[in-house]
DRENDO-259037 format. One record per residue (C-alpha): x, y, z; residue number from 1. Coordinates in steps of 0.25 Angstrom, whole numbers, padded with zeros to 4 digits, always signed. Last residue first. Example, Ala and Ser with C-alpha at 12.3 -4.5 7.8 and 13.67 -1.06 7.14 Angstrom:
<lumros>
<lumro u="+0055" v="-0004" w="+0029" pos="2"/>
<lumro u="+0049" v="-0018" w="+0031" pos="1"/>
</lumros>
This chain:
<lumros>
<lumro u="-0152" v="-0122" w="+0029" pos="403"/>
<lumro u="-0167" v="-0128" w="+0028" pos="402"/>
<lumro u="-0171" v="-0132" w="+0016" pos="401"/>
<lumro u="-0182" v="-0127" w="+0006" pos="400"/>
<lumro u="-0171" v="-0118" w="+0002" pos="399"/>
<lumro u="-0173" v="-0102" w="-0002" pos="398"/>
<lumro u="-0161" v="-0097" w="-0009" pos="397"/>
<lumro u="-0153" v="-0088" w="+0000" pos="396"/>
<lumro u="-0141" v="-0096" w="-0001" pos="395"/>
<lumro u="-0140" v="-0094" w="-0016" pos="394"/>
<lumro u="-0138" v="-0080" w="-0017" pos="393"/>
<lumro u="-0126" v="-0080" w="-0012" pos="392"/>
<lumro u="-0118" v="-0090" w="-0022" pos="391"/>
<lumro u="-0129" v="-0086" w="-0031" pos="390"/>
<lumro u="-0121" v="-0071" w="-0032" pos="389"/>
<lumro u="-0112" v="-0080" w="-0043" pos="388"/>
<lumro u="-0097" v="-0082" w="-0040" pos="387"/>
<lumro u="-0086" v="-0076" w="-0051" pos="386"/>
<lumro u="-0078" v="-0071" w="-0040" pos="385"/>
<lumro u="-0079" v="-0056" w="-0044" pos="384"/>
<lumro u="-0095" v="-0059" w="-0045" pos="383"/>
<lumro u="-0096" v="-0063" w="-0032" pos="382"/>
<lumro u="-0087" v="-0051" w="-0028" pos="381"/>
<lumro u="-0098" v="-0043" w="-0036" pos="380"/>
<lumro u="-0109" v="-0050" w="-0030" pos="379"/>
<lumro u="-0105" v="-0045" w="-0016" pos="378"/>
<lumro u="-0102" v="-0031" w="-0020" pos="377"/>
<lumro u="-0116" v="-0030" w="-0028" pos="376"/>
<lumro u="-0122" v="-0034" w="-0013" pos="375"/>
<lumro u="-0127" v="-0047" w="-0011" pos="374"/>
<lumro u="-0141" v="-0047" w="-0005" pos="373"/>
<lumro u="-0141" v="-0052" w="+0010" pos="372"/>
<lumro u="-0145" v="-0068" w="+0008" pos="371"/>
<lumro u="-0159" v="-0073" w="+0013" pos="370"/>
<lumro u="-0163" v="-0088" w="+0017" pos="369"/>
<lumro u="-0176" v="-0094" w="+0018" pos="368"/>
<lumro u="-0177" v="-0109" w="+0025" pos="367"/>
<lumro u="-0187" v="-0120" w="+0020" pos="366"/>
<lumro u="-0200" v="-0128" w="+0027" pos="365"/>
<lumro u="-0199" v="-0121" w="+0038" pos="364"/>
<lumro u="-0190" v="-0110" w="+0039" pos="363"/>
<lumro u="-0176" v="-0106" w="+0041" pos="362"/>
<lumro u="-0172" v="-0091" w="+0038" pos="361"/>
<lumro u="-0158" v="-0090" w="+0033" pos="360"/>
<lumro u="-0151" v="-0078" w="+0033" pos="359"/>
<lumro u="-0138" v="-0077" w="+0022" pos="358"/>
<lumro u="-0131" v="-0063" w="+0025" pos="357"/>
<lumro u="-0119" v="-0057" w="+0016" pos="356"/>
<lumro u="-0113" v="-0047" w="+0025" pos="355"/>
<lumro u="-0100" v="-0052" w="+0024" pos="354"/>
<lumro u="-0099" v="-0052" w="+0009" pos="353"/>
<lumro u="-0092" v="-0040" w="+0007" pos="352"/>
<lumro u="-0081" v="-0045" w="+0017" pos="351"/>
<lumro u="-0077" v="-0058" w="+0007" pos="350"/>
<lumro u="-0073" v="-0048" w="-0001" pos="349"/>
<lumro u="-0066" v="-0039" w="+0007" pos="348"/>
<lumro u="-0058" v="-0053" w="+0011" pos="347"/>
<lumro u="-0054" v="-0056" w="-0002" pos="346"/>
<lumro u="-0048" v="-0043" w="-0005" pos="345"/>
<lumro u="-0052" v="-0034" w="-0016" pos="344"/>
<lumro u="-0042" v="-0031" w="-0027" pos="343"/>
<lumro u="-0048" v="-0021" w="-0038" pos="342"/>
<lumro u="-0054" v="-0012" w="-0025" pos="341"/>
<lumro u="-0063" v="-0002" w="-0025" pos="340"/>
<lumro u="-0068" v="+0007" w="-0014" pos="339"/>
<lumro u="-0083" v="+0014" w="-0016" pos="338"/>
<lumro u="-0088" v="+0004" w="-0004" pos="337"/>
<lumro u="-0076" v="+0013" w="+0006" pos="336"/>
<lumro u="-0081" v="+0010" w="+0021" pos="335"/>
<lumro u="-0080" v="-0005" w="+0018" pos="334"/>
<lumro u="-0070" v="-0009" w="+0005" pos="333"/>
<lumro u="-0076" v="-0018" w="-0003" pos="332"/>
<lumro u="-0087" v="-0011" w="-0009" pos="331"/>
<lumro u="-0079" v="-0010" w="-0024" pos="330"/>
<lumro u="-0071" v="-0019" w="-0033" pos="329"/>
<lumro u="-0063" v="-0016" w="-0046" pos="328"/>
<lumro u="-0063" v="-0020" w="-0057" pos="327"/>
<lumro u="-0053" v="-0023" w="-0071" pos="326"/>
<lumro u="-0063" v="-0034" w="-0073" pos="325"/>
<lumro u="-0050" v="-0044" w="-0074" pos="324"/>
<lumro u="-0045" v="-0037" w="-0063" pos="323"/>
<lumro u="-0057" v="-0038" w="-0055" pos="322"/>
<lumro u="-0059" v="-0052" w="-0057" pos="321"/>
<lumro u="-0045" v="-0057" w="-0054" pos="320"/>
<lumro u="-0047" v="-0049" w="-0039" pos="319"/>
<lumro u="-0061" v="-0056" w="-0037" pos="318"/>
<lumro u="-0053" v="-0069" w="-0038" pos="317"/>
<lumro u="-0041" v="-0067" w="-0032" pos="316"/>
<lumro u="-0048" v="-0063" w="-0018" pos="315"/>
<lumro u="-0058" v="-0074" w="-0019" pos="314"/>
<lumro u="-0045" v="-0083" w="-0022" pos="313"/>
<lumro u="-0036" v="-0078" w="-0010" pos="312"/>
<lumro u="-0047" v="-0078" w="+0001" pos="311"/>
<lumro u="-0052" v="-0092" w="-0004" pos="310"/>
<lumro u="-0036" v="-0098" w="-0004" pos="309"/>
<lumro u="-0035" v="-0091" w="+0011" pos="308"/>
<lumro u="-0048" v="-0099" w="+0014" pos="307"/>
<lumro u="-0039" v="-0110" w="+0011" pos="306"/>
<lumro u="-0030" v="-0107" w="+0018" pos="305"/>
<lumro u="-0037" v="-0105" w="+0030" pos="304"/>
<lumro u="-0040" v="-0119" w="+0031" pos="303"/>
<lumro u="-0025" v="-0121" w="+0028" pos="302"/>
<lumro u="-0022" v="-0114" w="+0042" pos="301"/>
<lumro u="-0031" v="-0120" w="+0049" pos="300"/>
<lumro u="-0029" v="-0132" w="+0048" pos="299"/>
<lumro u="-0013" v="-0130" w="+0051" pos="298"/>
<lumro u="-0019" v="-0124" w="+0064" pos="297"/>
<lumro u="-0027" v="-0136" w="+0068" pos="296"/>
<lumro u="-0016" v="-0145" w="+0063" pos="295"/>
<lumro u="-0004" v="-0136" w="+0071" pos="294"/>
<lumro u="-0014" v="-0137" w="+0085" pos="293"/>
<lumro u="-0019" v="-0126" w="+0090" pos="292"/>
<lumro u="-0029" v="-0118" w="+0085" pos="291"/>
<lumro u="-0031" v="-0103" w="+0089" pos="290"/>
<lumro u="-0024" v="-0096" w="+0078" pos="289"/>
<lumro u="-0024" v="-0081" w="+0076" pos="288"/>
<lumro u="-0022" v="-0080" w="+0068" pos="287"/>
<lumro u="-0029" v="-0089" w="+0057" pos="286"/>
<lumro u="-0037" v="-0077" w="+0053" pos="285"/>
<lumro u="-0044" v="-0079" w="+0039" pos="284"/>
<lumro u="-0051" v="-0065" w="+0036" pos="283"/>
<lumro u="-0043" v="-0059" w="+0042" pos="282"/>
<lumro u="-0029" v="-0063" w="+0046" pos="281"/>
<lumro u="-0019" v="-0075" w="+0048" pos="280"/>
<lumro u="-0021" v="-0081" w="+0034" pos="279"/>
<lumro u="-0027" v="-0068" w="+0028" pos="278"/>
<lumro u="-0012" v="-0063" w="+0031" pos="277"/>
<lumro u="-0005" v="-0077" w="+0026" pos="276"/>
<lumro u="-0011" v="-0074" w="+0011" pos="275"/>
<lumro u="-0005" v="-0060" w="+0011" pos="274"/>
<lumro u="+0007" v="-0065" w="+0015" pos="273"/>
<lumro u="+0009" v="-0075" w="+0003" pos="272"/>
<lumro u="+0002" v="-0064" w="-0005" pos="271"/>
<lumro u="+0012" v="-0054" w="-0001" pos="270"/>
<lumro u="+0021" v="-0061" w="-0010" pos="269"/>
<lumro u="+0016" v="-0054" w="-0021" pos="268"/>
<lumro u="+0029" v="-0045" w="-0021" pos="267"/>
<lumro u="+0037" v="-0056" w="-0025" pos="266"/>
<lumro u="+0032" v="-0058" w="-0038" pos="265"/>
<lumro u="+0030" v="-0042" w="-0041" pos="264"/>
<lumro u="+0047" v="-0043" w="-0039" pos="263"/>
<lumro u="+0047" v="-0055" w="-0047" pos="262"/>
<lumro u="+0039" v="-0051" w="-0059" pos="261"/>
<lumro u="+0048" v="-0037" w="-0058" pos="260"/>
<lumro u="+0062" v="-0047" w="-0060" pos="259"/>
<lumro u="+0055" v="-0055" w="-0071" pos="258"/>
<lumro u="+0049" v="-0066" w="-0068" pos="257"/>
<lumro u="+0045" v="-0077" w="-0080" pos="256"/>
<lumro u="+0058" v="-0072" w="-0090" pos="255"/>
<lumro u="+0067" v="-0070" w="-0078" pos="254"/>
<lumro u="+0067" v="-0083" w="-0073" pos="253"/>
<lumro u="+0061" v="-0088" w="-0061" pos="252"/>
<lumro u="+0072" v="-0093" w="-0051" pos="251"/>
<lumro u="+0071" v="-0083" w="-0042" pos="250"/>
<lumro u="+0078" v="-0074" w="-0029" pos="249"/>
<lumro u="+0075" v="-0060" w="-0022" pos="248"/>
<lumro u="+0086" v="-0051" w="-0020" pos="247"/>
<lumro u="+0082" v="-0037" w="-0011" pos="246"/>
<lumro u="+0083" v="-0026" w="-0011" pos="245"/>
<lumro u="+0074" v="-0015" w="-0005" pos="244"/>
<lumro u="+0083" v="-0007" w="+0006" pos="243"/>
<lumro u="+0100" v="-0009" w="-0002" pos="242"/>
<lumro u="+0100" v="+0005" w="-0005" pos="241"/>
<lumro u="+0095" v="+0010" w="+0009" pos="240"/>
<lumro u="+0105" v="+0005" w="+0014" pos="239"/>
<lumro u="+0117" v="+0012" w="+0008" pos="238"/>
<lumro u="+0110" v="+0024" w="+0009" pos="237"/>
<lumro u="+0110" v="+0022" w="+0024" pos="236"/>
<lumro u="+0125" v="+0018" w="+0026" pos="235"/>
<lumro u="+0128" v="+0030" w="+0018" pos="234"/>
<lumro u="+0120" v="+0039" w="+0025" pos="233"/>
<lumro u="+0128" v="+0034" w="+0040" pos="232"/>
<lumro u="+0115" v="+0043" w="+0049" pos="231"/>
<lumro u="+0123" v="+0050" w="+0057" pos="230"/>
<lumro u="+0124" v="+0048" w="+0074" pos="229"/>
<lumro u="+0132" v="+0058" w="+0084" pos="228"/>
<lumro u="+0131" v="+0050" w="+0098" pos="227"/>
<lumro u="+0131" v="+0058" w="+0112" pos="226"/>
<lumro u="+0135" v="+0055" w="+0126" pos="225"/>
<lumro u="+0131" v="+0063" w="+0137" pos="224"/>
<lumro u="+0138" v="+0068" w="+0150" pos="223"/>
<lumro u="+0130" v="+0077" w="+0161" pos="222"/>
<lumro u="+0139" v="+0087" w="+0167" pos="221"/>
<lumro u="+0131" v="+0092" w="+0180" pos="220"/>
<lumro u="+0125" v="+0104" w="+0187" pos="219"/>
<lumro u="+0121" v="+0102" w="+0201" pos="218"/>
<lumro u="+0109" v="+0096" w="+0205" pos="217"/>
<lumro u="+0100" v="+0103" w="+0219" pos="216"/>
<lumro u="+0091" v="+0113" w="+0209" pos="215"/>
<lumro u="+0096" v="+0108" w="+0195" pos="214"/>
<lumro u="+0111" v="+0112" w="+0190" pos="213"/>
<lumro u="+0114" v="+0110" w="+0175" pos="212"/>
<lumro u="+0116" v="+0100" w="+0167" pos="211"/>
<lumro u="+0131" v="+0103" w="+0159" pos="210"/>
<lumro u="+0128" v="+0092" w="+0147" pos="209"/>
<lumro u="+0141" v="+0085" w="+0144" pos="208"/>
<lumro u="+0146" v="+0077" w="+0131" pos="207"/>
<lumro u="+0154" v="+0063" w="+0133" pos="206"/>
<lumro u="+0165" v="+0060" w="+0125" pos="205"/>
<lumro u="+0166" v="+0048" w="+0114" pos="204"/>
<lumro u="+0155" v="+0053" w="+0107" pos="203"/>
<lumro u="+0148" v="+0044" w="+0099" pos="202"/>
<lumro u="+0147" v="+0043" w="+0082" pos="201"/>
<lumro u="+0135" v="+0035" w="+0075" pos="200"/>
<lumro u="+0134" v="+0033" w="+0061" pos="199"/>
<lumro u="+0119" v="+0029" w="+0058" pos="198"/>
<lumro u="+0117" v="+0019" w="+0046" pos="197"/>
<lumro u="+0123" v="+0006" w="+0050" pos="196"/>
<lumro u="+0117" v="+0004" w="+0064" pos="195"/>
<lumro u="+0102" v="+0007" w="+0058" pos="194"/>
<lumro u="+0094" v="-0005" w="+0064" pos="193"/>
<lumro u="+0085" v="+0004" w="+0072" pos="192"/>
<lumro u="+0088" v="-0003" w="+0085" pos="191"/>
<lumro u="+0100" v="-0005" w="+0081" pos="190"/>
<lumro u="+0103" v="+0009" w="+0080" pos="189"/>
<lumro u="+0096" v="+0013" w="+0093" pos="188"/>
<lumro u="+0104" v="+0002" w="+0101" pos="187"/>
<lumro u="+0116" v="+0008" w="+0096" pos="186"/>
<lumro u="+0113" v="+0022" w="+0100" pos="185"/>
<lumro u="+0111" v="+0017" w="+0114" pos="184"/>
<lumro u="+0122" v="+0009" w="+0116" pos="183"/>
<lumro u="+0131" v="+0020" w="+0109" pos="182"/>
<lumro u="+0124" v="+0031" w="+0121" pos="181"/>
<lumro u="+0127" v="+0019" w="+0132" pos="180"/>
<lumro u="+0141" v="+0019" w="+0126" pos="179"/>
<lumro u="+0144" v="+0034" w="+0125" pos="178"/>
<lumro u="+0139" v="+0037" w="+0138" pos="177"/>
<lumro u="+0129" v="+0051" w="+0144" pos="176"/>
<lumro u="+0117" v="+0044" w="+0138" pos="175"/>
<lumro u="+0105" v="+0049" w="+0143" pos="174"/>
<lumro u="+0092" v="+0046" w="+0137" pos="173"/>
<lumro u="+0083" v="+0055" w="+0136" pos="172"/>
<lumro u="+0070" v="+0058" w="+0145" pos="171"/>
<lumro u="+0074" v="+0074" w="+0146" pos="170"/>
<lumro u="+0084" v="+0078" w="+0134" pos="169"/>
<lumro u="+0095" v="+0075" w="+0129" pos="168"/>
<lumro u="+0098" v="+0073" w="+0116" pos="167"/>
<lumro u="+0110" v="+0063" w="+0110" pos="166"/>
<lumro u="+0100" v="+0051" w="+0112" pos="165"/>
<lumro u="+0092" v="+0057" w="+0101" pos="164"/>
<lumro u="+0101" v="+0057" w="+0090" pos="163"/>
<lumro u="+0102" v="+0042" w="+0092" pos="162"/>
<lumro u="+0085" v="+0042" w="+0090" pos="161"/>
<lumro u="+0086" v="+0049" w="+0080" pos="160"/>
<lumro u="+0096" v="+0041" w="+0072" pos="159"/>
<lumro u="+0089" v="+0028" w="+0073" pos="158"/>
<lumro u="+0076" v="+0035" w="+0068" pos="157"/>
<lumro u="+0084" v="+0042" w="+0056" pos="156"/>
<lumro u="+0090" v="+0026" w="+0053" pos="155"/>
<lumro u="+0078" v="+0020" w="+0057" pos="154"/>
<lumro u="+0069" v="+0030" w="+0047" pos="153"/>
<lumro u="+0081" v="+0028" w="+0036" pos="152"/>
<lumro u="+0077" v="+0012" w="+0037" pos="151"/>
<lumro u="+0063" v="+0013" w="+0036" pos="150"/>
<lumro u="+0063" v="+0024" w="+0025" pos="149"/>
<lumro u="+0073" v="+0015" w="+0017" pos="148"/>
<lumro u="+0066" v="+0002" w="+0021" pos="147"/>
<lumro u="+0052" v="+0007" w="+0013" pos="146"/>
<lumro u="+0061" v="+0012" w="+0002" pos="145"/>
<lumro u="+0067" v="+0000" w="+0000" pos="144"/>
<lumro u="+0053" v="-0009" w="+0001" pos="143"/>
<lumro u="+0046" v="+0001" w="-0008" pos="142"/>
<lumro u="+0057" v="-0001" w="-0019" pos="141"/>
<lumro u="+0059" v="-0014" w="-0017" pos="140"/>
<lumro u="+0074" v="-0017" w="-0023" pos="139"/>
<lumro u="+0076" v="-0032" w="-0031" pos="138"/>
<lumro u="+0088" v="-0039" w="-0033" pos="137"/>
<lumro u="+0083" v="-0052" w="-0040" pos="136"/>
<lumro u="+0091" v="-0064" w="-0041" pos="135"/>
<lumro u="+0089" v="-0074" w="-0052" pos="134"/>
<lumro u="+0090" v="-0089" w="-0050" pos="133"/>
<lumro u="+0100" v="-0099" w="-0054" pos="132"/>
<lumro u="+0102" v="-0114" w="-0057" pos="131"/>
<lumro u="+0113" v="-0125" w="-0054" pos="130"/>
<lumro u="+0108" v="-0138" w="-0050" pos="129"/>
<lumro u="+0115" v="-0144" w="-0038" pos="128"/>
<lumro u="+0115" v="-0159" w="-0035" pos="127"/>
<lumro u="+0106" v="-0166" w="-0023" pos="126"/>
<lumro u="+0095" v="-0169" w="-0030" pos="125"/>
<lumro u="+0094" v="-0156" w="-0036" pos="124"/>
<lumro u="+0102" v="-0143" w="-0027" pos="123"/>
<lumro u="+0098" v="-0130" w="-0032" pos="122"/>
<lumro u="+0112" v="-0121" w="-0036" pos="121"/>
<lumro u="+0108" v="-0106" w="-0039" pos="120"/>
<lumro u="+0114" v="-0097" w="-0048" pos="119"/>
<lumro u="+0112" v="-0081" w="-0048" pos="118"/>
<lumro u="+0105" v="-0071" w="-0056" pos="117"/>
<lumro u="+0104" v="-0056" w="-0057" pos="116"/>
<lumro u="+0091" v="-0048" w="-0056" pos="115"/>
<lumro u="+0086" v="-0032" w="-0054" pos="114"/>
<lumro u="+0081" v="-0025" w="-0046" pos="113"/>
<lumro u="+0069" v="-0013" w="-0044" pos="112"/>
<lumro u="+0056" v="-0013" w="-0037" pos="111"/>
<lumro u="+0042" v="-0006" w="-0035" pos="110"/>
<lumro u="+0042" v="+0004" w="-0047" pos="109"/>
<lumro u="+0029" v="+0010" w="-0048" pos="108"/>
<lumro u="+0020" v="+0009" w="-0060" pos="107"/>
<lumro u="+0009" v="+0017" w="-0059" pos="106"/>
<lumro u="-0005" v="+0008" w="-0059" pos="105"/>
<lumro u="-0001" v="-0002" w="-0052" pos="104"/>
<lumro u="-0006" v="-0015" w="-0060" pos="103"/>
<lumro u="+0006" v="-0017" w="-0066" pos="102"/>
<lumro u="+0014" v="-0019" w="-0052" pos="101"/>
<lumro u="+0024" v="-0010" w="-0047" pos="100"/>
<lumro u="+0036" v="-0009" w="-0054" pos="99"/>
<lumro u="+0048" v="-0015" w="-0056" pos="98"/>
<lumro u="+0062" v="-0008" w="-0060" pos="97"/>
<lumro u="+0074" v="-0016" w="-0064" pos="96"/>
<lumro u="+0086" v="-0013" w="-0060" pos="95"/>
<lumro u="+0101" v="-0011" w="-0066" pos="94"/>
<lumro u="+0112" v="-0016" w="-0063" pos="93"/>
<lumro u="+0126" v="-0013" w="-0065" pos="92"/>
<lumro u="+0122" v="+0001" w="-0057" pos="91"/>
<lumro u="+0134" v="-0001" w="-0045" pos="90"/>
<lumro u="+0119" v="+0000" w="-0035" pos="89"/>
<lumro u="+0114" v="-0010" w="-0043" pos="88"/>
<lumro u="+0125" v="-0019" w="-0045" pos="87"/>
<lumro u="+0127" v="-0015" w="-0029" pos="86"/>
<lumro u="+0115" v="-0023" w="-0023" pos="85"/>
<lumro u="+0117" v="-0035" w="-0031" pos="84"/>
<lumro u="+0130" v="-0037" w="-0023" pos="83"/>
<lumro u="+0123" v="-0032" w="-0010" pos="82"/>
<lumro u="+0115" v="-0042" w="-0012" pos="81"/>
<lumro u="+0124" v="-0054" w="-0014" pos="80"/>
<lumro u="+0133" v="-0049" w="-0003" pos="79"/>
<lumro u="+0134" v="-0064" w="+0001" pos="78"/>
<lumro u="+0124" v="-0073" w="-0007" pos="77"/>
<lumro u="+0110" v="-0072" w="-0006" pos="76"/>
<lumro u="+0101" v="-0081" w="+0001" pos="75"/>
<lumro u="+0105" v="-0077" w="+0015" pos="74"/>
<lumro u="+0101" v="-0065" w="+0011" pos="73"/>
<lumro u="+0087" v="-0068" w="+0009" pos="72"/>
<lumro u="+0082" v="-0069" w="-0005" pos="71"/>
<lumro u="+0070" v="-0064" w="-0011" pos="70"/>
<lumro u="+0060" v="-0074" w="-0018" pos="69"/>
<lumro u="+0055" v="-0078" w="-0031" pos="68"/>
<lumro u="+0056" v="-0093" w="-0034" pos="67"/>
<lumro u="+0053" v="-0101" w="-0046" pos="66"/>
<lumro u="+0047" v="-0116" w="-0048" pos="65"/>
<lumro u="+0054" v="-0129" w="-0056" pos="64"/>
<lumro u="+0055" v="-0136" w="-0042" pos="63"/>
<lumro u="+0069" v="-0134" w="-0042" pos="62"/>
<lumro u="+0066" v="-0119" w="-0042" pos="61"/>
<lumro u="+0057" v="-0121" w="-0031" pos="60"/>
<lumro u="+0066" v="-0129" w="-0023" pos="59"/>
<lumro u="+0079" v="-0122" w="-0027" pos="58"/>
<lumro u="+0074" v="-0108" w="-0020" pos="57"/>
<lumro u="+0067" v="-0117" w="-0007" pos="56"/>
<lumro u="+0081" v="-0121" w="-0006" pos="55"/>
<lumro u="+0087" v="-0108" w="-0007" pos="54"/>
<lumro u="+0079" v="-0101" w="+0002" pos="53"/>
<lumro u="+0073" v="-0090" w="-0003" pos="52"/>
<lumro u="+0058" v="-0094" w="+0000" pos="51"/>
<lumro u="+0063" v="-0088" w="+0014" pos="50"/>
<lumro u="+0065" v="-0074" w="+0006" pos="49"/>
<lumro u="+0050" v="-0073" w="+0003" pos="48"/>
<lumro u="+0042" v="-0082" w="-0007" pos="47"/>
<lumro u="+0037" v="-0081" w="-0023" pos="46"/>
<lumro u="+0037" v="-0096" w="-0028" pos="45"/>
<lumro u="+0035" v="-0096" w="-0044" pos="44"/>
<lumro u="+0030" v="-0108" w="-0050" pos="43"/>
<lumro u="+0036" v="-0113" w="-0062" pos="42"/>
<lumro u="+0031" v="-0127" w="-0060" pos="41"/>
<lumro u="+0018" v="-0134" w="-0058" pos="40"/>
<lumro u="+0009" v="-0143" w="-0050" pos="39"/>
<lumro u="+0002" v="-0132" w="-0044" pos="38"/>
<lumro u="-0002" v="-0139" w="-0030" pos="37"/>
<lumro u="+0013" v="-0147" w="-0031" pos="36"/>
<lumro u="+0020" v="-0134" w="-0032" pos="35"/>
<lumro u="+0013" v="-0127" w="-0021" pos="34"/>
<lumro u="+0017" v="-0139" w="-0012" pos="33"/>
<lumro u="+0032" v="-0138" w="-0014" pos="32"/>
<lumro u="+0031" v="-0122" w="-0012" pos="31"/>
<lumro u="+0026" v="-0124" w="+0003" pos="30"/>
<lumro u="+0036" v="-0138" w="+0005" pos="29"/>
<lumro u="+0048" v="-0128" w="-0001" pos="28"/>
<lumro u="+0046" v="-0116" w="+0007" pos="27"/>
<lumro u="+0043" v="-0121" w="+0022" pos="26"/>
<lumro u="+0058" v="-0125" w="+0023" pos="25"/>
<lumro u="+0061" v="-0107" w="+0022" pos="24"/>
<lumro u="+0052" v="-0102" w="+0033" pos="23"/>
<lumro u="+0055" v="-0110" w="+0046" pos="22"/>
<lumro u="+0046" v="-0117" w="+0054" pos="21"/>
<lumro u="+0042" v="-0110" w="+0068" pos="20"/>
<lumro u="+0030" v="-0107" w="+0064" pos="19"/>
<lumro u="+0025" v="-0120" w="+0060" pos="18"/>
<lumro u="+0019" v="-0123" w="+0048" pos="17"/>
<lumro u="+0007" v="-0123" w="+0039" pos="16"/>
<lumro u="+0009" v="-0121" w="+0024" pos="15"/>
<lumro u="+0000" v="-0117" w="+0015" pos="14"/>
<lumro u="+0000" v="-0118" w="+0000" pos="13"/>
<lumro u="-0006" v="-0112" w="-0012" pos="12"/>
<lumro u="-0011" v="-0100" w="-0004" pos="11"/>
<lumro u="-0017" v="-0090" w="-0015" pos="10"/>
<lumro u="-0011" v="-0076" w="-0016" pos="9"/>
<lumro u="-0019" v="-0074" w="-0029" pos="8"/>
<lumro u="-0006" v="-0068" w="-0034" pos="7"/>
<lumro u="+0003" v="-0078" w="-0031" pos="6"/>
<lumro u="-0001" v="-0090" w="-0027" pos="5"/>
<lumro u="+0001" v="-0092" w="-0012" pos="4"/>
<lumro u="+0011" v="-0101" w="-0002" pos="3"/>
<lumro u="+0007" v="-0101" w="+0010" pos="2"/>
<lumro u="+0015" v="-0104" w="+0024" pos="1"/>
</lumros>
C-alpha cells in the first residue's frame, strides 16, 4: 500500500500487508506516517472511495489536513444522489464546466458539476465537534459516454439474442412452452444486466408450424412459444442520464481548491497505480514472487521501493528540464530515432544506455580499460540530469592497480 506525492508520483510510504486484510483500517497508520516525514499541516490526501470512510474523513481533517475522495453509497445519505441529481435536471442549478488541462492545446470540456455543503460531526476525546465539508456532484464526460455506448450495446445485444429464440431454423433452440421460453429470456437479461430496459410480453397460446411428410414420417403440428420484446426507451434514457455522476467529498476550502482543482486532483490518482504497475512489472518485477517467508518478502518489497524512488526522480528530473527549456527529446523510441518526446519515461531512458561497454584488460604491472564512446543521446540525458559525462568517462581512466 503506497502512498506518493503528487505529481512526481514519488512513494512516501509503503505499506506491506496481508492480502486478506481489509481496505479501509490500513488508511489511517499509511497517512499517520506521511505526516510525521513531512512534519507539516495542510496536506491534501487524494484517495478512492475506501478513503471515504468516515473515520479515516475525521482523522485527517482532525489532523489539520484535507481530504478529496468520492463517496460510496453507503456514505451518502438515502436518495441523497438522486436529490442532487434532480436540482440539475429541474434547472435550480446550474453547472460548472472544466476543461482539459492548460497545457492541451484545444481546450476541451472533460467534466461538469457543481457543489453544495453538508455538516459533519468528528468525535474529540470523546465529545462531538460540529464541522462540515463540501460535496461535489461531478458528471465525467468520457466516462458517461463511455457507459452509455456499453450499456445501449447490452440492451441491443440482450434484445437480439431474445428476437432470436423466436426463429426457427436448423441447430436452434426449440421452445414449444411458455415457461421454459420465460426461463430462457430471463437468463439472457440478467445475463446482460438490462431486466429494467426491455419490455417483454408471452403468448399465453401456443403457435403451430404444419411439418410436412418425410419419406416413412407423417405430417405433424409442431407447437412453439413466442416472446414479443421492446426496448422500454423511457427506462433507457432515464439511465443514461444518471452514467457519469458521481459525488466526491472534502474539507479543503473553496478559496485553495476550486471545484475544477479538484476534479484535475483526482484524476492524478493514476500515479498511485502507476507506481504499483513498475512495482509488479518491468523493469522491477516483484511477480512473480518466489520468496516465501512474510520478512523475506516484506524485504523485498521496500528494497524495490526504493529503486521505485530512483525511477520516479530520474523521470521528474529530466521532464522538469524540458519544460523549463521548453524541449523536446529525441532517439528514444527504437525503429522511429526522428520521434520526439517532452515526457520521456524513466525506463526509455535507462534503455539508451544499455549498450554502454566497460572492457578491462588486466596487465602486469597495471590494468587498461576502454569505455564505448557515449553517443550525443547519452550526454544529453546526462546533461538533463544535471550529471557530468565524467561519471563515464572516469572508469576508463588508466590505473596502476589492478581492478
Amino acid at each position: 500500500m503506497p502512498a506518493v506525492l503528487d505529481p512526481l508520483g514519488m512513494p512516501l510510504a509503503t505499506d506491506v500487508v496481508s492480502g486478506e486484510r481489509a481496505d479501509d483500517p490500513l488508511y489511517g497508520p499509511c497517512i499517520e506516517r506521511v505526516q510525521q516525514s513531512l512534519g507539516r499541516s495542510g496536506l491534501l490526501f487524494v484517495g478512492d472511495c475506501k478513503m471515504a470512510a468516515h473515520a479515516t474523513r475525521a482523522f485527517i481533517a482532525l489532523a489539520g489536513d484535507y481530504y478529496l475522495c468520492p463517496l460510496p453509497q453507503v456514505q451518502l445519505a438515502e436518495g441523497e444522489l438522486e436529490a442532487a441529481l434532480e436540482r440539475i435536471w429541474s434547472g435550480d442549478q446550474a453547472l460548472h464546466s472544466v476543461l482539459r488541462e492548460p497545457e492541451q492545446a484545444e481546450p476541451t470540456l472533460i467534466a461538469q458539476g457543481y457543489e453544495y455543503e453538508v455538516p459533519m460531526s468528528v468525535a474529540v476525546e470523546g465529545k462531538p465537534r460540529q464541522g462540515g465539508e463540501r460535496r461535489l456532484v461531478v458528471r465525467s464526460i468520457r466516462h458517461a459516454e463511455a457507459a452509455e455506448a456499453a450499456l445501449r450495446a447490452r440492451v441491443a445485444k440482450a434484445k437480439a439474442q431474445v428476437d432470436s429464440l423466436n426463429l426457427r431454423g436448423r441447430g436452434r433452440r426449440r421452445l414449444e412452452e411458455v415457461e421454459p421460453l420465460r426461463q430462457a429470456v430471463n437468463d439472457m437479461v440478467q445475463r446482460h444486466r438490462v431486466e429494467d430496459f426491455l419490455w417483454l410480453r408471452y403468448d399465453q397460446h401456443t403457435t403451430t408450424r404444419r411439418v410436412r411428410a418425410y419419406r416413412d414420417r407423417p405430417a405433424y403440428e409442431e407447437p412453439q412459444a413466442t416472446v414479443e420484446v421492446r426496448v422500454d426507451e423511457e427506462a433507457l434514457e432515464s439511465a443514461v442520464h444518471r452514467l457519469g455522476w458521481r459525488i466526491y467529498s472534502t474539507n479543503q476550502p473553496v478559496e485553495q481548491l476550486s471545484l475544477e482543482q479538484a476534479v484535475l486532483a483526482y484524476r492524478s490518482e493514476y500515479l498511485v497505480e502507476r507506481s504499483l504497475g513498475r512495482l509488479k512489472g518491468r523493469p522491477l518485477s516483484l511477480t512473480p514472487m518466489y520468496v516465501q517467508r512474510d520478512d523475506h518478502a516484506t524485504g523485498l518489497i521496500r528494497l524495490l521501493s526504493i529503486a521505485l524512488r530512483v525511477l520516479t526522480l530520474v523521470e521528474f528530473v529530466v521532464r522538469r528540464q524540458l519544460a523549463a527549456e521548453g524541449a523536446t527529446l529525441a532517439g528514444l523510441y527504437a525503429g522511429n530515432t526522428k520521434r520526439e518526446t517532452a515526457r520521456p519515461t524513466a525506463e526509455r531512458l535507462l534503455e539508451a544506455f544499455q549498450e554502454v561497454t566497460l572492457t578491462v584488460v588486466e596487465g602486469i604491472p597495471q590494468a587498461y580499460r576502454h569505455l564505448t564512446t557515449l553517443s550525443p543521446l547519452q550526454e544529453r540525458i546526462l546533461e538533463l540530469l544535471g550529471f557530468s559525462s565524467r561519471v563515464y568517462t572516469r572508469l576508463c581512466t588508466v590505473s596502476h592497480e589492478p581492478l
